[in-house]
Structures are given as C-alpha cells and as structure tokens.
Legacy VTK file of the C-alpha trace (Angstrom):
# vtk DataFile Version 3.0
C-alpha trace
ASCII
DATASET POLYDATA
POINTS 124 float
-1.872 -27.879 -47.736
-4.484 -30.395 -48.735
-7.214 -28.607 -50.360
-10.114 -30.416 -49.374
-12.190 -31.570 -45.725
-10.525 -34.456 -44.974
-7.343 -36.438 -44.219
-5.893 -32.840 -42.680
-2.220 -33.372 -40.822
-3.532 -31.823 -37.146
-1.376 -30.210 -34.354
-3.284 -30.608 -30.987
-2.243 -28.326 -28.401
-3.820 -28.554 -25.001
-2.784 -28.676 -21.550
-5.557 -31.796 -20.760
-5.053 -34.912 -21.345
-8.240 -36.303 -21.566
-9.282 -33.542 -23.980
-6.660 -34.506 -26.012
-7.378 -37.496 -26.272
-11.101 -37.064 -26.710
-9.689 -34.576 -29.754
-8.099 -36.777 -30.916
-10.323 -39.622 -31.177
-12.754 -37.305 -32.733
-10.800 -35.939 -35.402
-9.867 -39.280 -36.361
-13.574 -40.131 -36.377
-13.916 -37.809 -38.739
-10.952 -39.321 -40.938
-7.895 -36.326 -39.815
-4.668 -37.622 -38.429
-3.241 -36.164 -35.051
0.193 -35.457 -36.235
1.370 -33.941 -32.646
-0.194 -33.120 -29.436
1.272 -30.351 -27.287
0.553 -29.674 -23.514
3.244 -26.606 -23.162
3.916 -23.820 -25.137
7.442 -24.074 -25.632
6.727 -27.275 -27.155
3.441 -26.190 -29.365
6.073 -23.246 -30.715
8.321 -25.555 -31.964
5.974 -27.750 -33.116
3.852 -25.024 -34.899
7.040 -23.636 -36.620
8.549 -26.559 -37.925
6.241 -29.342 -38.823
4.292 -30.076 -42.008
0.738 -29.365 -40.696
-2.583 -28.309 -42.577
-4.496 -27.384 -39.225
-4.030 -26.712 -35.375
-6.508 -26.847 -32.703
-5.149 -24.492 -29.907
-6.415 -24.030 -26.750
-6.556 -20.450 -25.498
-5.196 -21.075 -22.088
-2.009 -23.557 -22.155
-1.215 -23.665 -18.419
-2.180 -20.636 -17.714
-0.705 -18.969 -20.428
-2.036 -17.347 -23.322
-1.424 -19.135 -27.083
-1.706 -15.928 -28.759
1.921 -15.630 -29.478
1.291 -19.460 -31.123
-1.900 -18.149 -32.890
1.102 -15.786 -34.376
3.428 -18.363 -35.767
0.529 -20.620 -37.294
-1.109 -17.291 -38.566
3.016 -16.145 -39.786
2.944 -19.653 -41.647
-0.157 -19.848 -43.402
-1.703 -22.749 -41.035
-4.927 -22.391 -40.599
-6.182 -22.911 -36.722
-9.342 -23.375 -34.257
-9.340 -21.561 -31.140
-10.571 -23.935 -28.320
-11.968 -22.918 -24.651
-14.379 -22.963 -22.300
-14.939 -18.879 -22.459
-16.087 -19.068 -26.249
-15.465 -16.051 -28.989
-16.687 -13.480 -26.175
-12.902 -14.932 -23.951
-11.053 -13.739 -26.886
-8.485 -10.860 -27.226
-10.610 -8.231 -29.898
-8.101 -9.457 -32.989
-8.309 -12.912 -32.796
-12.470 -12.780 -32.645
-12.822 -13.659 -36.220
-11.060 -16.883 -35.621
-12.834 -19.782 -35.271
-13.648 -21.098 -31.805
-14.370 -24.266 -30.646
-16.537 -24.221 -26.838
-15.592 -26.436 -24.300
-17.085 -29.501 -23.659
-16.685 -30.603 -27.582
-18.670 -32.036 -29.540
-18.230 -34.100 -32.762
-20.307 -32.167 -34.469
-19.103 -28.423 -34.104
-16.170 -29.522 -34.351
-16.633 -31.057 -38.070
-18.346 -27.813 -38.453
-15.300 -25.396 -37.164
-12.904 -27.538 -39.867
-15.234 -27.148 -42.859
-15.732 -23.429 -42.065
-11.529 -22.917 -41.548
-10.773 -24.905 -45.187
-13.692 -23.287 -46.710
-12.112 -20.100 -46.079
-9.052 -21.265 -47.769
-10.773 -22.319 -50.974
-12.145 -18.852 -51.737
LINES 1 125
124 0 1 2 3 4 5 6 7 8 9 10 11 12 13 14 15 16 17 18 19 20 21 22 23 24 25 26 27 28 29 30 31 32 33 34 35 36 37 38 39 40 41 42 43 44 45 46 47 48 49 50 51 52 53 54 55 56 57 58 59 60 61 62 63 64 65 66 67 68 69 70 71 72 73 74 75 76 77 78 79 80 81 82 83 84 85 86 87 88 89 90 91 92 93 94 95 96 97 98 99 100 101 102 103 104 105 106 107 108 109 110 111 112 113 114 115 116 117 118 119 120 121 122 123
C-alpha cells in the first residue's frame, strides 16, 4: 500500500465509458495510475481480488447491479475504495454510509478530496 496521496495503483469500475475515461484522465491529473477499468461485475470481482491495487473507485450501480458484494472483497482485502453515483451517501445501503462517496457529475476537485480523506484514514 503506498502510504502517502499520490502515485496510488487505481481499479476503475464503471459501467460508462465516458466516465471512465473522464476518471481516468482525472486521476492521472492528479498524478494516480489507472491500473484497470471494469464495466461488469464479474470482471471488477476478479479484478478486485487478485490485483496489486492501493484504491478502487466503484460505482454503486454496475449495470444495474449492486457492487456491494465488490465493496466486500476490497473491504475483505484491506483496499481502500470510493463509492461513486449519482444518488450520493443518502442512495446507500445503511452499512456502507460511512464510505466515502463520490456524486455524479465529478469533479476534479472532490474527487482529490474523497482520495486524501480515504488515505488519511489509513495513516491514523
């Protein structure tokens, strides 16, 4: 795990394109490396079990189906993740509240302030 606010290894998972891509250009704006980008859950389980990551942006609603069984593996493995949707906090299932959340339409900003607050949490 790198144990500072930049140069994080970042899953993507989201079911839009364009938002992905947006993500991604963002978080390497802000000097992160996209090291996968899932648009299906099958896939995002895989990926979230198996590859070296420090972070994961997850989308609530992957094709209309929930990623709280992905939240699970990431949470299982120590990786710390950012909940993203349109719905905000409120959208949430009542456990996963306290998680981060990222509101769509992004911007640059909130999201540089969702990572700080996620590996702030892991320095304390």
């Amino acid at each position: 795990m790198t144990s500072h606010n930049s140069g994080l290894r970042i899953l993507l998972v989201e079911d839009e394109a364009i938002i992905a891509m947006l993500l991604e250009d963002m978080l390497g704006d802000l000097g992160h490396r996209v090291v996968a980008i899932a648009g299906r859950m099958e896939q995002a389980e895989k990926l979230a079990a198996e590859i070296p990551l420090d972070l994961a942006i997850v989308d609530v609603n992957l094709n209309g189906q929930q990623t709280y069984p992905l939240a699970a593996i990431l949470t299982d493995r120590g990786v710390p993740f950012i909940f993203a949707t349109g719905y905000g906090a409120s959208g949430l299932k009542e456990e996963w509240r306290k998680i981060p959340t990222l509101q769509k339409p992004f911007q640059e900003t909130k999201l540089a302030e969702a990572i700080s607050q996620v590996t702030r949490a892991l320095s304390e």
